[in-house]
C-alpha positions in Angstrom: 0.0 0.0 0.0 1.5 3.2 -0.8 2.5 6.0 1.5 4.6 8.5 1.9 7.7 6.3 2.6 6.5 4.4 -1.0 6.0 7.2 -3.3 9.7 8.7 -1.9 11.4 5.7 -2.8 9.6 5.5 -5.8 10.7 9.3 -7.0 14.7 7.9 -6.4 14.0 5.0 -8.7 12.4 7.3 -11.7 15.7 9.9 -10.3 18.4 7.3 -11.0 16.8 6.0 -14.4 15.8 9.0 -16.0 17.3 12.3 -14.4 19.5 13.8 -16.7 18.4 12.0 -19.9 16.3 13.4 -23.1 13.6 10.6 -24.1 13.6 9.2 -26.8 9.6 8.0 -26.6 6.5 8.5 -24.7 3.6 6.8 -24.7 0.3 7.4 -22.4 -2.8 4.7 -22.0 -5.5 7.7 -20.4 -7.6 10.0 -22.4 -6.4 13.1 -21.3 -2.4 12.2 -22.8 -3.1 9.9 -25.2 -1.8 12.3 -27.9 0.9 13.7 -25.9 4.6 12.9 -27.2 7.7 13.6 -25.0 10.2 12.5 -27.1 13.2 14.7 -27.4 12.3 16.4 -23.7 14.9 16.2 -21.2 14.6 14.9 -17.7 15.3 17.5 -15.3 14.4 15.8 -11.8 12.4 13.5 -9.5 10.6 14.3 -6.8 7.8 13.6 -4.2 5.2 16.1 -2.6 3.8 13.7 0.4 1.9 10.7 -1.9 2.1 12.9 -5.2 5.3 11.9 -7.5 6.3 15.3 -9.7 8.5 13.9 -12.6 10.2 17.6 -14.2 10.7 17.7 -17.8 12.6 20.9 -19.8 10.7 21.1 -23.3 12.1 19.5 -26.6 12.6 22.7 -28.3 13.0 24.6 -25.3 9.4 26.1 -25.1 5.8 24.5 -25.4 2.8 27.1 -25.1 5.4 29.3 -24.1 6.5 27.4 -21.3 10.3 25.8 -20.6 10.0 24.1 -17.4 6.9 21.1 -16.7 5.6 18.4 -14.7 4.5 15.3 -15.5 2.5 14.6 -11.9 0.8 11.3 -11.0 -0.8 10.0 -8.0 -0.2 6.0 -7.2 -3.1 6.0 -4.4 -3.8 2.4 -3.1 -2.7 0.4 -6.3 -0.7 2.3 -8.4 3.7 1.8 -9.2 6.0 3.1 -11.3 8.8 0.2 -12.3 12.3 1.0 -14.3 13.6 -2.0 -16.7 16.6 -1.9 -19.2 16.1 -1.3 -22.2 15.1 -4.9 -23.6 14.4 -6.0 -21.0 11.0 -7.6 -20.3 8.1 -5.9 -17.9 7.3 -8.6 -16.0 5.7 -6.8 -13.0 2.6 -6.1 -13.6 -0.6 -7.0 -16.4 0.4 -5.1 -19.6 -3.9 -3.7 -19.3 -2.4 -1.6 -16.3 0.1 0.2 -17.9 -0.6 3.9 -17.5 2.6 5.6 -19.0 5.9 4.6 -20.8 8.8 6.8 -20.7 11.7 5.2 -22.6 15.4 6.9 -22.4 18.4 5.5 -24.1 19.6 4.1 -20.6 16.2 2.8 -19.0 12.2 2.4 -19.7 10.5 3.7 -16.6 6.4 2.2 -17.1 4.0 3.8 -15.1 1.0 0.8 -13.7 -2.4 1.9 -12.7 -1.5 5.4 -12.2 -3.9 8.1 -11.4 -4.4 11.7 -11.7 -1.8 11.7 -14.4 -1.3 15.4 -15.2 1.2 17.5 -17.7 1.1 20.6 -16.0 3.7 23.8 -15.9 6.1 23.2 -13.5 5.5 26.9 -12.5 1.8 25.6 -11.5 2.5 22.8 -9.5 0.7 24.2 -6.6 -2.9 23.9 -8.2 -1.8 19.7 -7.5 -0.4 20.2 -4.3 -0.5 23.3 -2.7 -3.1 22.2 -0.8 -1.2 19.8 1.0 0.5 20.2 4.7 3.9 19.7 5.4 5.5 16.9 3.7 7.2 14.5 6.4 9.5 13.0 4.3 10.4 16.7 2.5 12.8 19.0 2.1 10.7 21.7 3.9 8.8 19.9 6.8 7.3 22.1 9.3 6.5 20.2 12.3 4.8 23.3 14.1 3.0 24.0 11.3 1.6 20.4 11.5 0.9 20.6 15.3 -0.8 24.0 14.2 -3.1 22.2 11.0 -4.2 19.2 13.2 -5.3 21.6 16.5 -6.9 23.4 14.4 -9.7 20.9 14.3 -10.2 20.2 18.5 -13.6 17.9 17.5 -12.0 15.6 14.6 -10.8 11.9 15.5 -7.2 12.0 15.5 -7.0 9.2 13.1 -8.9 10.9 10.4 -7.1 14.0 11.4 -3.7 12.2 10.7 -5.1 10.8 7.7 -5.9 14.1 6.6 -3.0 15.1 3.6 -4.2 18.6 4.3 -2.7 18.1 8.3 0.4 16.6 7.3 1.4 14.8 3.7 2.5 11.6 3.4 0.6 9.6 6.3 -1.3 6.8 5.3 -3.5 4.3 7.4 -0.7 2.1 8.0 1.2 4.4 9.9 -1.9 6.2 11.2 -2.6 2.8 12.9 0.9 2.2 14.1 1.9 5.7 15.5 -1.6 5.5 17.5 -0.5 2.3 19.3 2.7 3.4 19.8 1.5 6.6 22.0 -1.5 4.2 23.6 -4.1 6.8 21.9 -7.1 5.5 20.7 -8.5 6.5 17.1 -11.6 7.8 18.2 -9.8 10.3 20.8 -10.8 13.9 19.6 -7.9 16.0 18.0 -8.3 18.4 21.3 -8.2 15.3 23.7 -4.8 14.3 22.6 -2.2 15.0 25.4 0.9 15.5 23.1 0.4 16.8 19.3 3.9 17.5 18.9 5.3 13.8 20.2 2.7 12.5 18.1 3.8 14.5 14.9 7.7 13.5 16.1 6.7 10.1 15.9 5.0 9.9 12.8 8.0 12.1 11.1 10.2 9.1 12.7 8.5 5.8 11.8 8.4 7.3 8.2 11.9 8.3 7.8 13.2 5.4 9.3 11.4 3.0 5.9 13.0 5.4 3.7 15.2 3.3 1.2 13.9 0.3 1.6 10.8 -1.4 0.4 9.7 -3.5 3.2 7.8 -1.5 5.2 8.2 -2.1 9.4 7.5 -0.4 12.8 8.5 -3.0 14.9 12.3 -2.9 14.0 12.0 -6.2 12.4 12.3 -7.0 8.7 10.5 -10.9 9.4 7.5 -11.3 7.4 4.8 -11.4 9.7 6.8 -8.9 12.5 6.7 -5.8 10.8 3.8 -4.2 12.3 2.2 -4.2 15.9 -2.1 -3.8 15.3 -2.2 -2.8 11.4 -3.2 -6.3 9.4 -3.8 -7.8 13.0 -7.2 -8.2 13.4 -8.1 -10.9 15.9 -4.1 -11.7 17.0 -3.1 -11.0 20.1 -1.5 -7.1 21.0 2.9 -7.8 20.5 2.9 -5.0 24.0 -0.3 -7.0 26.2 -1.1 -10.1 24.6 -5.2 -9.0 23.9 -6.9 -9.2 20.4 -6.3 -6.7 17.6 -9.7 -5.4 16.8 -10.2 -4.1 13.3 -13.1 -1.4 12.9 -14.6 1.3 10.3 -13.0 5.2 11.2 -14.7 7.2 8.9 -14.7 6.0 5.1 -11.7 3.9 6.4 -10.5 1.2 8.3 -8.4 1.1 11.4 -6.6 -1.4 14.0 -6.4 -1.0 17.7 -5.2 -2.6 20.5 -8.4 -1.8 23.0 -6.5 -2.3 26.4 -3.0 0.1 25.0 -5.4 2.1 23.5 -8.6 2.7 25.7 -11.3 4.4 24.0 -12.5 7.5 26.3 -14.8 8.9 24.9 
C-alpha cells in the first residue's frame, strides 16, 4: 500500500533511471495524454510532494505554449507503481492492461501501472496539484509546528482521520496512522483536542516514516521478518505484540483502522 515512505522511494527509482536523460519515446494509456509525445524532452528531476510523484521535464525545443519548465504529476493511491527496466528488457511486473505511462530513455524504460491523476502541467503551476497539501514529512521543507498547528486546528476531529488528513500533514497513510496510534497508547476515536501530546505524536510519525526510507519493506516494529513488521495494522483478531489481547479491526470514517483496545482505551 502506498505512502509516503512508498512514493519517496519510488521518485529515487524514476531519479536514478531518467534524471539527466532526453527521451527518446512516450507513450500514455489515459484520455487526457493519449496524444501527448515527450520524445526529445529532457529529464530534469524527480521528486515527491507527500503521496504525489512530480517527474520535471525541460521542453524539446525549449518552449511549449510558451513554457520551458513542466511536470508530469501522477498520484499512485492504493494500487498504483512506477517500475524502471533496461532497455530490452521484459516488464514482468505487472498486467500489460495496467500500464498507464511509458517513458523510454536510451539508458532505461520507466512504465507507469495503474497510475492516477496523471497530469502534464507547468512546473511553475504545480501548486494547483499540491498546494493544498501540509507539510510533507519526508520533505525537504517539513514544518513540524505548522503540522501541530493544522491538526489543532480541528479540536472535534478523531485523530486518526485527522492524521489521515494530507491537508494536516502529507505523506501519512492508514498504515502508519494505525501504528503511531498504538505506539503513543491513543485510541483512534480520541478527539484532535483530547490528545495529550500533538507535537510527540507529529515527532513520531515524522520518525516511523523516515526510518522506511530506502527500503521497500515497510516495518514499525524494527523487524524486517514477514509477519513482525507491524504491531495492530493487518492484526485483526491476533493478540497485542505489548499486552497479549486481540487486535480489533473497525470502520474510522470511510476507512478502516486497527487498535489494541487495552493500550489504547477508548475514552470517549
Amino acid at each position: 500500500m502506498p505512502e509516503g515512505d512508498t512514493v519517496w522511494n519510488t521518485a529515487r527509482v524514476l531519479q536514478r533511471a531518467l534524471a539527466g536523460a532526453r527521451l527518446t519515446g512516450s507513450e500514455f494509456r489515459v484520455p487526457q495524454l493519449a496524444t501527448t509525445d515527450l520524445a526529445g524532452w529532457a529529464v530534469r528531476e524527480s521528486a515527491s510532494r507527500g503521496k504525489h510523484l512530480l517527474l520535471r521535464l525541460t521542453a524539446s525545443d525549449g518552449h511549449v505554449d510558451g513554457r520551458r519548465d513542466w511536470t508530469l504529476h501522477s498520484h499512485l493511491r492504493m494500487d498504483g507503481a512506477w517500475r524502471a527496466y533496461a532497455p530490452g528488457e521484459r516488464w514482468a511486473a505487472r498486467p500489460a492492461h495496467l500500464i498507464r505511462a511509458v517513458l523510454r530513455s536510451p539508458g532505461a524504460v520507466a512504465v507507469g501501472y495503474h497510475l492516477h491523476e496523471l497530469a502534464l502541467v507547468p512546473t511553475a503551476e504545480e501548486e494547483s496539484l499540491v498546494g493544498h497539501l501540509g507539510p510533507d514529512l519526508l520533505g525537504p521543507d517539513w514544518d513540524p509546528d505548522e503540522a501541530v498547528h493544522r491538526l489543532a486546528a480541528h479540536p472535534d476531529e478523531t485523530i486518526g482521520e485527522a492524521l489521515l488528513d494530507q491537508r494536516n500533514l502529507a505523506g501519512m497513510g492508514n498504515i502508519y496512522t494505525c501504528e503511531a496510534l498504538f505506539l503513543r497508547g491513543i485510541s483512534p476515536w480520541t478527539p484532535v483536542g483530547a490528545v495529550p501530546d500533538l507535537a510527540g505524536m507529529v515527532a513520531l510519525a515524522r520518525r516511523l516514516l523516515a526510518a522506511n526510507r530506502g527500503r521497500w519493506t515497510r516495518s514499525t516494529t524494527g523487524s524486517l521478518h514477514r509477519g513482525q513488521t507491524s504491531y495492530v495494522y493487518g492484526r485483526r483478531a491476533q493478540p497485542c505484540r505489548r499486552c497479549g489481547t486481540a487486535i480489533r479491526k473497525g470502520e474510522l470514517g470511510e476507512r478502516v483502522t486497527y487498535w489494541c483496545p487495552a493500550c489504547q482505551p477508548d475514552r470517549r
